[in-house]
C-alpha positions in Angstrom: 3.0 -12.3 7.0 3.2 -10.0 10.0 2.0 -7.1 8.4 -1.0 -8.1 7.5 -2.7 -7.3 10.4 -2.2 -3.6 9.7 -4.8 -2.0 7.3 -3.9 0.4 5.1 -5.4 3.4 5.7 -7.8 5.6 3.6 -6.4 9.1 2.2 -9.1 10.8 4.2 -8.8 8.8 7.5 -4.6 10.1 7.2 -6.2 13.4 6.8 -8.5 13.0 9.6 -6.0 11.8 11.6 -3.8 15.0 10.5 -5.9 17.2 10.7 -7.1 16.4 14.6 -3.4 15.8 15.6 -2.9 19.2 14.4 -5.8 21.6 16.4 -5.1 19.0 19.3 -1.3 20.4 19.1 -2.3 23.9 18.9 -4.4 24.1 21.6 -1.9 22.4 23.8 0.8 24.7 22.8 -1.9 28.1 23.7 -3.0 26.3 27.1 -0.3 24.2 28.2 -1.1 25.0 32.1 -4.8 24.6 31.7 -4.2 20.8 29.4 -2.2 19.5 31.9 -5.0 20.1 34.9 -8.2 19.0 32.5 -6.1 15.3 31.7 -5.4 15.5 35.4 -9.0 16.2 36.5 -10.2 13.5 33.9 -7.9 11.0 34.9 -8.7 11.9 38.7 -12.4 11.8 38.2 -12.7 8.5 35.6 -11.0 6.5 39.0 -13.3 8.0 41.3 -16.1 7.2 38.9 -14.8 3.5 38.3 -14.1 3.0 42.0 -17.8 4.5 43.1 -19.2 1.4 40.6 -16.6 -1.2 42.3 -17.5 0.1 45.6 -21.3 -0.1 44.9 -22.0 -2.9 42.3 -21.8 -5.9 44.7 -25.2 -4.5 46.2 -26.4 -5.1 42.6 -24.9 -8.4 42.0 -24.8 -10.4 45.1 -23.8 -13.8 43.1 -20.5 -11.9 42.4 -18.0 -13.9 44.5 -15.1 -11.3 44.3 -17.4 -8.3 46.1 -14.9 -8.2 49.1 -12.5 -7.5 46.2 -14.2 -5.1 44.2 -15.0 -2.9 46.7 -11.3 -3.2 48.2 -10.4 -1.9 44.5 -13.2 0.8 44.5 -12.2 2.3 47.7 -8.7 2.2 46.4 -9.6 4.3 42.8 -11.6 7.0 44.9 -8.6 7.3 47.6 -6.1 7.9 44.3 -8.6 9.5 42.5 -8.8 12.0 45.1 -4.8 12.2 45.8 -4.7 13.4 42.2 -7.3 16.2 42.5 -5.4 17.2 45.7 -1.7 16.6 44.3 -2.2 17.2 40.2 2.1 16.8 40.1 1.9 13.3 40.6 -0.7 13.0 38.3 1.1 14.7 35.7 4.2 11.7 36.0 1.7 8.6 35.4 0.5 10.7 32.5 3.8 10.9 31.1 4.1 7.2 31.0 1.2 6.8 29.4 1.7 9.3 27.1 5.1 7.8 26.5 3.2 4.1 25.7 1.0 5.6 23.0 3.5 7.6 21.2 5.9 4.1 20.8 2.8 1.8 19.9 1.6 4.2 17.3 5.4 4.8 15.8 5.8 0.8 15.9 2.5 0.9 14.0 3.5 3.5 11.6 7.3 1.8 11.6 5.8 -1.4 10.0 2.7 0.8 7.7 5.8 2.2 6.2 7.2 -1.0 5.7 3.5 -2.1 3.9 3.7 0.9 2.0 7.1 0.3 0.6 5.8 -3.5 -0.4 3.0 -1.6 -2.2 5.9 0.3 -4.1 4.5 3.6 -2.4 6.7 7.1 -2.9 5.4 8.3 0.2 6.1 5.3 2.3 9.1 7.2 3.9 6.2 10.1 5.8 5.0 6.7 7.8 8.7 5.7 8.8 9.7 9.3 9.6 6.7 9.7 11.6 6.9 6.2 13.0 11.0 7.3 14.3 9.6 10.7 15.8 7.1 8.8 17.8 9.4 6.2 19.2 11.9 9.0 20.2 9.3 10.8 21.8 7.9 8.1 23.6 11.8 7.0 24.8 12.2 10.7 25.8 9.4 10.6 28.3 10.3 7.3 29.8 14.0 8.3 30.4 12.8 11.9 31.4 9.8 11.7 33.1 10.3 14.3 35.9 11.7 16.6 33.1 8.4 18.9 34.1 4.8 18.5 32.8 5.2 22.0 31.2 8.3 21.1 29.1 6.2 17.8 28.4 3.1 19.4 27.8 5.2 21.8 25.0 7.0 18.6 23.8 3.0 16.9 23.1 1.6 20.0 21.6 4.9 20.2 19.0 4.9 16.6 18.5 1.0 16.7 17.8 1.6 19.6 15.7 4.4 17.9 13.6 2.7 14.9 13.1 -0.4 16.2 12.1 1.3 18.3 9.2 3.3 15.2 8.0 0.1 13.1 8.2 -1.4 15.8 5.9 1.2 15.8 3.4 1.0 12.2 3.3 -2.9 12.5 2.4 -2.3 15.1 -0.1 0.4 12.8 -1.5 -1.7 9.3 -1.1 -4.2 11.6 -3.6 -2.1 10.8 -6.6 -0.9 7.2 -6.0 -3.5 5.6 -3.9 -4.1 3.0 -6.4 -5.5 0.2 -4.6 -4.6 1.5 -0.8 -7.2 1.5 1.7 -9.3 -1.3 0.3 -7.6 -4.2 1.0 -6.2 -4.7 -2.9 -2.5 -5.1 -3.7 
């Protein structure tokens, strides 16, 4: 079946998982301005960092039959990489996108743990699906909404973060008295 390919998780990897989503959402919410220009500097600098390897590593490899390529692509990354240091607003859209990606991929993956947890005649099984809805709503929002401001989305990541790290915790502390056979593979 379909859902096999989902593990269940461990009561202590949900509260892991909780407990990081939660600091990671209160810091966000006490730095919003400062969050938004580290991701951008990190972003900026990563396709600098890539691009200085694409520009350089056909002097390293000279069997490499795409070097005209790679340093076309290298040069690119450091010109963008660059832009984004420069203009840190633009940076903050592509951000949202990707930020909008992650949310929807993890609620489709919690959508269908839910689903597994239900199978597995699990009370709590309902935490996954609520958490799996907030996600895909959040991640819809920032596709439809992108230029909403990357304040107001750096808020909306900090509460979300916040949120789902205290539902992930409750469903830890829950998974305590029923996780009979979760986590290990055993149905």
């Amino acid at each position: 079946m379909y859902l096999e390919f989902v593990n269940t998780p461990t009561r202590s990897a949900i509260a892991w998982r909780g407990i990081a989503n939660a600091l990671l959402g209160i810091i966000i919410l006490v730095w919003p301005v400062a969050t938004v220009y580290v991701v951008v500097l990190f972003f900026a600098l990563n396709l600098i960092s890539v691009g200085l390897y694409s520009i350089f590593e056909p002097l390293f490899d000279r069997t490499n039959p795409h070097s005209i390529m790679d340093i076309i692509i290298g040069v690119l990354s450091v010109v963008f990489g660059l832009y984004l240091i420069i203009k840190p607003e633009f940076a903050a859209g592509i951000i949202a996108v990707v930020l909008a990606l992650w949310a929807i991929l993890f609620g489709v993956l919690d959508i269908i743990l839910a689903s597994k947890a239900r199978k597995l005649k699990l009370e709590f099984g309902w935490l996954f699906a609520f958490t799996g809805v907030i996600s895909l709503l959040f991640g819809l929002y920032l596709i439809l909404f992108p230029v909403a401001g990357i304040l107001n989305i750096t808020w909306l990541v900090g509460l979300y973060a916040l949120v789902i790290g205290i539902m992930l915790l409750l469903s830890s502390i829950l998974m305590k008295s029923t996780n009979k056979g979760v986590g290990n593979g055993k149905k």
